[in-house]
C-alpha positions as CSV (number, residue, x, y, z in Angstrom):
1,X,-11.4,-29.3,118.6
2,X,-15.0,-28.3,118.9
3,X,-18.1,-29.7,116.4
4,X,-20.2,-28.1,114.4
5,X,-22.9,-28.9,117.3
6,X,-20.8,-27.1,119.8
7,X,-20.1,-23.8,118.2
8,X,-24.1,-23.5,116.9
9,X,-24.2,-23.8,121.2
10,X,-22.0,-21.3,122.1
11,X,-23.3,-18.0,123.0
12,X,-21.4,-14.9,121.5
13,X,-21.6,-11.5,122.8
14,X,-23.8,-8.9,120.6
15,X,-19.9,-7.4,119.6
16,X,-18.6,-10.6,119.2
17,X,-21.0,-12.2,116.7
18,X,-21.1,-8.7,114.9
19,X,-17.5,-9.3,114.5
20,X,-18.6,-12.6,113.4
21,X,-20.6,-11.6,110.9
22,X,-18.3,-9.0,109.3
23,X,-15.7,-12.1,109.0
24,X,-18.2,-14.1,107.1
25,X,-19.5,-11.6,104.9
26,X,-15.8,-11.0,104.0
27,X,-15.4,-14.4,103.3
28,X,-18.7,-14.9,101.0
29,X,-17.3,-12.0,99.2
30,X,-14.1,-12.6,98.6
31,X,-15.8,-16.1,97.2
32,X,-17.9,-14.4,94.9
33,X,-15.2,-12.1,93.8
34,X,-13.0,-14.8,93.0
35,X,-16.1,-16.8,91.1
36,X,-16.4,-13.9,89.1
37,X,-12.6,-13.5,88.3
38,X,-12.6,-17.2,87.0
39,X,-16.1,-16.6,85.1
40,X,-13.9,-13.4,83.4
41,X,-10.9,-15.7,82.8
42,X,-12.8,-18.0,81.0
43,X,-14.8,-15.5,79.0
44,X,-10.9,-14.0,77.7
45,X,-9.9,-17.4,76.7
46,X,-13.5,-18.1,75.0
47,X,-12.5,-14.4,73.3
48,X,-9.5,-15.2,72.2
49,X,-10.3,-19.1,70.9
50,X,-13.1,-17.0,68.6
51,X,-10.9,-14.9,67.4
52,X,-8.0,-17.3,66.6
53,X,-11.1,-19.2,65.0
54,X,-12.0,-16.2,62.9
55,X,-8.4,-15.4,62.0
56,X,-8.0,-19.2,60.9
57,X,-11.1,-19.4,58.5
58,X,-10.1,-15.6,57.1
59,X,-6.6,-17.2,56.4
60,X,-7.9,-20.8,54.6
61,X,-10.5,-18.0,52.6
62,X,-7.6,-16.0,51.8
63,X,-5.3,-19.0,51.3
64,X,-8.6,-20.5,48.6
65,X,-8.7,-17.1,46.9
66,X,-4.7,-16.4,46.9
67,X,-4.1,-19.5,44.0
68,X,-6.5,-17.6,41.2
69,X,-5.2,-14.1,42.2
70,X,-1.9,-15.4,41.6
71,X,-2.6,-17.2,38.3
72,X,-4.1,-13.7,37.0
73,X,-1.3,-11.8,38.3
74,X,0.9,-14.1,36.3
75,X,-0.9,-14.3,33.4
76,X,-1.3,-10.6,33.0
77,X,3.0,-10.6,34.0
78,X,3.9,-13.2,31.3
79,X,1.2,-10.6,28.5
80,X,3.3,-7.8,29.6
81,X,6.6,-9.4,29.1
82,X,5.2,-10.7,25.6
83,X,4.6,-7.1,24.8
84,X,8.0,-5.8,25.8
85,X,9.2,-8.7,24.0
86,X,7.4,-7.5,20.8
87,X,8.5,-4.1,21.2
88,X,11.9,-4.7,21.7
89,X,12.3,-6.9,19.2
90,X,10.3,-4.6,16.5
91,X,13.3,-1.9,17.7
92,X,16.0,-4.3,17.2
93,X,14.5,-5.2,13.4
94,X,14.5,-1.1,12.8
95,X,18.2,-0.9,13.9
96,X,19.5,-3.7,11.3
97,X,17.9,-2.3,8.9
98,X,19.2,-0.1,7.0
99,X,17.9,3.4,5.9
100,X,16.4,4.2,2.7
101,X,16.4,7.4,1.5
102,X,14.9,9.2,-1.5
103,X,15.5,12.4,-2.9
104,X,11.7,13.9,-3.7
105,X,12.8,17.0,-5.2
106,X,16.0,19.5,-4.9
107,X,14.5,21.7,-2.4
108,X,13.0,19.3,0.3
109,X,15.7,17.2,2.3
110,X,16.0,13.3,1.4
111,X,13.3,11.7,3.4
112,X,13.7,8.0,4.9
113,X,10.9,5.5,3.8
114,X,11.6,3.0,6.6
């Protein structure tokens, strides 16, 4: 095996260290292109901690906000269901009760009061 002293010594023909050349050059780009393929790697998993970041704060927002949505949403459920309650309850009265009717005079139909 040769050192590094011994191949700086060696004398390459003008096609040979052209050839030379062409090999290194390869090889310094082929390290830059893969520097730049990790530097891109990391940028997408920089991207996508962000964003799971982003997605987690909107959640705990949403998930602070939800409770007092859902408390009006109940409160304005259980109102409504008081209501129908009424209502139902105000036609169950009207049933049971019975009619009342009054005769007005002898040429207008007997009329119900209730």
């Amino acid at each position: 095996m040769l050192t590094l002293k011994e191949l700086q010594q060696i004398q390459y023909t003008p096609a040979e260290q052209a050839q030379i050349d062409k090999e290194l050059e390869i090889v310094r780009l082929q390290k830059f292109s893969y520097e730049i393929h990790q530097k891109m790697e990391q940028k997408k998993e920089l991207k996508t901690k962000i964003q799971e970041e982003k997605e987690q704060k909107k959640n705990e927002n949403v998930s602070l906000a939800a409770p007092s949505i859902l408390d009006e949403v109940k409160n304005a459920l259980s109102s409504v269901k008081a209501e129908m309650e009424k209502h139902k309850q105000a036609r169950s009265y009207n049933k049971m009760m019975p009619a009342i009717y009054v005769e007005v005079s002898p040429n207008m139909k007997k009329s119900r009061l209730w």
